[in-house]
FITOR-316501 format. One record per residue: residue number from 1; x, y, z of N, C-alpha, C, O in turn. Coordinates in nm, 2 decimals. Atoms other than C-alpha are relative to their C-alpha. Example, Ala and Ser with C-alpha at 12.3 -4.5 7.8 and 13.67 -1.06 7.14 Angstrom:
BEGIN
  num     npx     npy     npz    capx    capy    capz     cpx     cpy     cpz     opx     opy     opz
    1    0.09   -0.12    0.00    1.23   -0.45    0.78    0.09    0.12    0.00    0.19    0.12    0.07
    2   -0.09   -0.11    0.00    1.37   -0.11    0.71   -0.08    0.11    0.08   -0.03    0.22    0.09
***
This chain:
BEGIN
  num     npx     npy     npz    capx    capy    capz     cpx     cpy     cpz     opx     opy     opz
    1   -0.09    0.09    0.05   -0.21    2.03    9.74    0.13    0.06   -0.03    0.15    0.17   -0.10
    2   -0.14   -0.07    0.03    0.16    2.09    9.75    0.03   -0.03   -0.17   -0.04   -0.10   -0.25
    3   -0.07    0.00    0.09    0.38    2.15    9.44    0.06   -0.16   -0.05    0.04   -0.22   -0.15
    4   -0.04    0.16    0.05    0.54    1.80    9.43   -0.10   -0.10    0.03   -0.09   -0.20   -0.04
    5    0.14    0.08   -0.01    0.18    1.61    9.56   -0.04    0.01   -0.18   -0.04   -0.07   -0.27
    6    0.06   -0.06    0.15    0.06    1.80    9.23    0.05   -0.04   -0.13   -0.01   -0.07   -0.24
    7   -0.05    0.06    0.17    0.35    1.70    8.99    0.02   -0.17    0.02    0.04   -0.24   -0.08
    8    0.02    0.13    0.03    0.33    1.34    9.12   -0.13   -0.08   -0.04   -0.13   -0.18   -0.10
    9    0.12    0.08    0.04   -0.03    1.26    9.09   -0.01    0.05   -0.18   -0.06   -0.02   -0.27
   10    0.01   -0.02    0.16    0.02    1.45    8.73    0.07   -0.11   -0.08    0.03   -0.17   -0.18
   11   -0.06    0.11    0.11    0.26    1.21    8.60   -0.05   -0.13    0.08   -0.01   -0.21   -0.01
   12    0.06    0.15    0.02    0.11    0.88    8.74   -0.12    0.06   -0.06   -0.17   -0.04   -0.04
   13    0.13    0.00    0.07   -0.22    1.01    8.55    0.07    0.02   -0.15    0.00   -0.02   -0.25
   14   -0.06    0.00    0.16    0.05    1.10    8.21    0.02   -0.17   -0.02   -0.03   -0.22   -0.12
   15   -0.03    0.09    0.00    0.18    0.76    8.28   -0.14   -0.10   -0.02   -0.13   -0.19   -0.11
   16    0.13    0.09    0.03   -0.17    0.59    8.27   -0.03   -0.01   -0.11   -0.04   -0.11   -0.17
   17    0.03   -0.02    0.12   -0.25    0.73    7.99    0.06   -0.04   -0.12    0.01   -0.10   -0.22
   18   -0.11    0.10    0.10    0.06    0.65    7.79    0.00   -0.17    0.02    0.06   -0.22   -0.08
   19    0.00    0.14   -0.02    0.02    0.25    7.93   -0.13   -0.03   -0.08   -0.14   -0.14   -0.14
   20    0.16    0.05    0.08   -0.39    0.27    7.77    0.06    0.04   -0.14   -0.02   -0.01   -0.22
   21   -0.01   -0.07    0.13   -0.26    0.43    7.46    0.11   -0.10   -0.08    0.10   -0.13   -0.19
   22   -0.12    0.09    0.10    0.07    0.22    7.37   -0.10   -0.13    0.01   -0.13   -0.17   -0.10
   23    0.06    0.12    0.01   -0.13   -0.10    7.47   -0.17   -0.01   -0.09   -0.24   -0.10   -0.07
   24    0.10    0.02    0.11   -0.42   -0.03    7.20    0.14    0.03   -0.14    0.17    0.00   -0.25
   25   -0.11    0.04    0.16   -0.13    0.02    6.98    0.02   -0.12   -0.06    0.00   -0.16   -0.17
   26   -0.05    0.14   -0.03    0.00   -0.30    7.07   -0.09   -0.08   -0.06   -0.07   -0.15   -0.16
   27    0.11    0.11    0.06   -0.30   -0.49    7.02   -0.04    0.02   -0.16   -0.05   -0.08   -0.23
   28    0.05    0.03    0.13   -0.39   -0.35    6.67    0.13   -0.03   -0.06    0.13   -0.14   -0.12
   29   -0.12    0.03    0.02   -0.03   -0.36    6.57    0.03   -0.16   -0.01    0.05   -0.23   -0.12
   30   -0.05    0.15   -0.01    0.05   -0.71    6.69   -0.08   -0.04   -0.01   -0.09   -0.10   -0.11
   31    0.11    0.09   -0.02   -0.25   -0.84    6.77   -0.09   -0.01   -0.12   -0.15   -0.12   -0.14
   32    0.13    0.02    0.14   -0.48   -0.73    6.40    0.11   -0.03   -0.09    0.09   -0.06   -0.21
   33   -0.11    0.02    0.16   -0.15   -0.76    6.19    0.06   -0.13    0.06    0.16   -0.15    0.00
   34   -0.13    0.08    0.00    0.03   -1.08    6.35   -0.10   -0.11    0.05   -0.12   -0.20   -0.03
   35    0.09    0.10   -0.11   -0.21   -1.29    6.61   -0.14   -0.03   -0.07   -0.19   -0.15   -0.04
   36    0.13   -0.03   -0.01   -0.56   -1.21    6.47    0.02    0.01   -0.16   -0.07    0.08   -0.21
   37    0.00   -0.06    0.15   -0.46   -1.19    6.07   -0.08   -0.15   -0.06   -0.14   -0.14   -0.17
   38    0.09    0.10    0.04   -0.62   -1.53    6.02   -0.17    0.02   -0.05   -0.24    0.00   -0.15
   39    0.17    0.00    0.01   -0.98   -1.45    6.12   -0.01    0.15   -0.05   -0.13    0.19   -0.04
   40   -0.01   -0.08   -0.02   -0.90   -1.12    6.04   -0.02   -0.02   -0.22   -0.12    0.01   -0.29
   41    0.01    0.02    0.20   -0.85   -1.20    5.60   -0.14   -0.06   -0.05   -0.18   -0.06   -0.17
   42    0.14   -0.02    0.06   -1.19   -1.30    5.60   -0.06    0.07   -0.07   -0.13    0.03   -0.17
   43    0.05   -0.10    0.01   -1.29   -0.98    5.59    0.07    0.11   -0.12    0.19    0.14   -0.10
   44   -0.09   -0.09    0.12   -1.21   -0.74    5.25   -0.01    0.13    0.01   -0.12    0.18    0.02
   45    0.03   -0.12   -0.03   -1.13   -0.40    5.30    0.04    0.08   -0.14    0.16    0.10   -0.15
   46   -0.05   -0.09    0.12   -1.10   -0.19    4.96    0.09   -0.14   -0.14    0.16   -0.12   -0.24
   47   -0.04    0.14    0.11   -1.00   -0.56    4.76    0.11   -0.09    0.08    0.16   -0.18    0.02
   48   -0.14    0.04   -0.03   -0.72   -0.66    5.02   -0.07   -0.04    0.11   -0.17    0.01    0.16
   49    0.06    0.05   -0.13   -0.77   -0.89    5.31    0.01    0.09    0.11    0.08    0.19    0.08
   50   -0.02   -0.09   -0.11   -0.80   -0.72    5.66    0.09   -0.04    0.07    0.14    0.04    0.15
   51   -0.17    0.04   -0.07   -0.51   -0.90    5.80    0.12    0.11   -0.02    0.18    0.19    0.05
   52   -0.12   -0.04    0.10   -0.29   -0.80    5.52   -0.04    0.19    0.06    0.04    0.24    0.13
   53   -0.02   -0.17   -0.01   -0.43   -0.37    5.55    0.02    0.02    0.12    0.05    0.13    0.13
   54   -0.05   -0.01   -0.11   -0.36   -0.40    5.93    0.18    0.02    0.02    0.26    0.10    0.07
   55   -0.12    0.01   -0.02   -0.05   -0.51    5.90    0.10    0.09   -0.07    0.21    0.11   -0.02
   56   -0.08   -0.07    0.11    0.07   -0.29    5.60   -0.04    0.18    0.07    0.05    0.25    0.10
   57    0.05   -0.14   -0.05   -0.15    0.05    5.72   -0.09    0.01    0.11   -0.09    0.12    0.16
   58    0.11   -0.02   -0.13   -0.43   -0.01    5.99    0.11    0.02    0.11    0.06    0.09    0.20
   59   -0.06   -0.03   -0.12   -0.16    0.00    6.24    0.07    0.14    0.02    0.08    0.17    0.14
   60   -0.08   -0.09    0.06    0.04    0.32    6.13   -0.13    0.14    0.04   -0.11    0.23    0.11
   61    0.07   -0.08   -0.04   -0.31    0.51    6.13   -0.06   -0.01    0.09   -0.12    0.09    0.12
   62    0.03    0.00   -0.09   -0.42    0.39    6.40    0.13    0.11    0.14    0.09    0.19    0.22
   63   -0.08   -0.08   -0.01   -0.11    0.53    6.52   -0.01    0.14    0.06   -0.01    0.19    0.17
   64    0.02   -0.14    0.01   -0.13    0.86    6.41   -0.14    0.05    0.11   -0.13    0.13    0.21
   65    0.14   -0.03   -0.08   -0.52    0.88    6.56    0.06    0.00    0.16    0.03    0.08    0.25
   66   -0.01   -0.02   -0.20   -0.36    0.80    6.93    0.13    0.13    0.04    0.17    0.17    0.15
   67   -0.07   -0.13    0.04   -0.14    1.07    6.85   -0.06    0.13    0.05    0.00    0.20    0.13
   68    0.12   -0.09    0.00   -0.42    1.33    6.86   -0.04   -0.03    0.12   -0.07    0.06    0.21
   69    0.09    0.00   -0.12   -0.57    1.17    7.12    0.09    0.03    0.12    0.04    0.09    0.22
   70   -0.11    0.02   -0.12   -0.27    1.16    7.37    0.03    0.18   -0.02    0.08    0.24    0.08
   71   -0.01   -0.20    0.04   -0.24    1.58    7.25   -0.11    0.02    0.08   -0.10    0.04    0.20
   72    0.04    0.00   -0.09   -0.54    1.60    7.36   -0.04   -0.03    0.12   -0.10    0.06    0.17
   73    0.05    0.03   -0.13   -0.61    1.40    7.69    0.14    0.13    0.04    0.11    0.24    0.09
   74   -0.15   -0.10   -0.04   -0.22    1.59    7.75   -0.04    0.19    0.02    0.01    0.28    0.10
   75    0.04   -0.14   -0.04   -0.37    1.93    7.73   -0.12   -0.01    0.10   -0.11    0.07    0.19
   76    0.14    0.02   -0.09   -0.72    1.84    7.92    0.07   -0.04    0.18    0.01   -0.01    0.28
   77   -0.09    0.04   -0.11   -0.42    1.70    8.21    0.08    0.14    0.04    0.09    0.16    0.16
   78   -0.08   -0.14    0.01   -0.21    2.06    8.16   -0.12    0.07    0.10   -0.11    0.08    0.22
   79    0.10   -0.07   -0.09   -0.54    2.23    8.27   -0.05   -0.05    0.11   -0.09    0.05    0.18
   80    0.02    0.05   -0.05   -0.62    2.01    8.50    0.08    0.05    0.15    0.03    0.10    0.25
   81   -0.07   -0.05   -0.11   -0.33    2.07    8.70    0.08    0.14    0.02    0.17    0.18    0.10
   82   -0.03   -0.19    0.01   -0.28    2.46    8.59    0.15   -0.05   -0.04    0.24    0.02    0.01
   83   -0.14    0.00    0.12    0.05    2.31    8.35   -0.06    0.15   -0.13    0.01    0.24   -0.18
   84    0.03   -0.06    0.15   -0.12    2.49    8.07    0.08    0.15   -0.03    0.13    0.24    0.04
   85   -0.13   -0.18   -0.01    0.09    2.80    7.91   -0.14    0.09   -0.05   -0.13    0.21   -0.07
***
């Protein structure tokens, strides 16, 4: 595999990853705090509906968690294609 074969299949595979990763954002973000906060306040998490802690903090840690995950799929991709330092 040439040098540019190599750095293009790497970034359509970074690119993937970042499109599954922003779009579970998206969904808990918009979709458990804005779309989904109806059937969502049913449910009590710590005294506060589940709408309402989506919208205030489930989205933020959720966040952070694809954070971690996107570090690591991002290094598992480095090695992958001998990026790694």
């Amino acid at each position: 595999m040439t040098d540019k074969n190599k750095a293009v299949a790497y970034w359509k595979e970074n690119l993937k990853y970042l499109l599954i990763l922003l779009l579970i954002w998206f969904v808990v973000s918009y979709g458990c705090g804005i779309l989904f906060r109806e059937e969502l306040n049913n449910i009590r998490l710590g005294g506060f509906k589940l709408g309402f802690w989506f919208a205030q903090q489930g989205s933020i840690y959720v966040f952070v968690v694809l954070i971690f995950v996107y570090v690591r799929l991002m290094n598992k991709l480095d090695k992958k294609y001998g990026y790694n330092e």
